[in-house]
C-alpha positions in Angstrom: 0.0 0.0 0.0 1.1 3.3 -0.9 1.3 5.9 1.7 -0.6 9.3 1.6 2.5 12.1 2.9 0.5 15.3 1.1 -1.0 15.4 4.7 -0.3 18.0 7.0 -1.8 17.1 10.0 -1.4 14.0 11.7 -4.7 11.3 10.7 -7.1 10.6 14.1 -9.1 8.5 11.6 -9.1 6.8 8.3 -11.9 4.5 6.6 -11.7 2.6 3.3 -15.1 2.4 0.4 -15.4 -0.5 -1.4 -14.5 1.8 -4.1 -10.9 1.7 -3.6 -11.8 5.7 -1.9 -10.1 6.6 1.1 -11.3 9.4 3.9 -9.1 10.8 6.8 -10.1 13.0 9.3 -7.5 15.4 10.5 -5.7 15.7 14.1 -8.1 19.1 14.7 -11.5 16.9 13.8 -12.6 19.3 11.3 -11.9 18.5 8.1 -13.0 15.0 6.4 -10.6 14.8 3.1 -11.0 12.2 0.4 -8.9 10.5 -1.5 -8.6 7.9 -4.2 -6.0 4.9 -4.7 -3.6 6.9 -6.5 -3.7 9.3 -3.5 -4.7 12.0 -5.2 -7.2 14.0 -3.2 -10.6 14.1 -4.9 -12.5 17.1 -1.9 -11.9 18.2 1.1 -14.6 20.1 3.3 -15.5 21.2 6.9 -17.4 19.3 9.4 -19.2 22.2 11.6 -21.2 20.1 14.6 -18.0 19.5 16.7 -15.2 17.3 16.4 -15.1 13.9 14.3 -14.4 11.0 15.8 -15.5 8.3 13.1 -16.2 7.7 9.8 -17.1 4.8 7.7 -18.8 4.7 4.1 -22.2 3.4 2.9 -22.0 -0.2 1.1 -22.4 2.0 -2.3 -19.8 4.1 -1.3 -22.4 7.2 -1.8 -22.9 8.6 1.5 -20.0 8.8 4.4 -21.3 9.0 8.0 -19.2 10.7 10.5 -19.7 10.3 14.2 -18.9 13.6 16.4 -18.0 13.7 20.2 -21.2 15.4 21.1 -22.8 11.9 19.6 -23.9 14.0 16.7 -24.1 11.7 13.3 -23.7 13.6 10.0 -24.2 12.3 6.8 -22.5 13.4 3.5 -21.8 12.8 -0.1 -18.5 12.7 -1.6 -18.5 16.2 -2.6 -19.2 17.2 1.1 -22.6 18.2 1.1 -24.1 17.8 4.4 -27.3 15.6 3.0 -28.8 14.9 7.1 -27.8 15.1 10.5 -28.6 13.6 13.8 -28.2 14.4 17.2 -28.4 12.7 20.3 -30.8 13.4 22.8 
């Protein structure tokens, strides 16, 4: 496996699609960035509800859910629009 150095920040979390697509989450917990096998980044964009903890991809590799530390669940596609979000009560 080739490894992705084009990061700046150190990786708190890293998930693999089916798709050969790769998202990290950066040390601050704030920015989901994707990449594909080549390791060239496809987006990047901001997660506002608090810090990311998790991610993980649908089986189609469509949607990527990201789990917060205020047990907020966020829901985006690849090209980082926010499609629905859940909170904890």
């Amino acid at each position: 496996m080739k490894a992705i150095s084009i990061l700046q920040n150190d990786i708190q979390n890293i998930s693999f699609s089916d798709l050969n697509t790769i998202a990290t989450v950066g040390n601050n917990g704030t920015t989901i960035r994707l990449f594909d096998s080549s390791r060239r980044q496809l987006s990047e964009f901001p997660v506002t509800s608090s810090k990311v903890t998790s991610t993980t991809f649908s089986p189609n590799s469509k949607i990527i859910a990201t789990g917060h530390e205020n047990g907020t669940v966020s829901f985006f596609n690849p090209n980082g629009k926010e499609l629905e979000q859940i909170k904890a009560t």
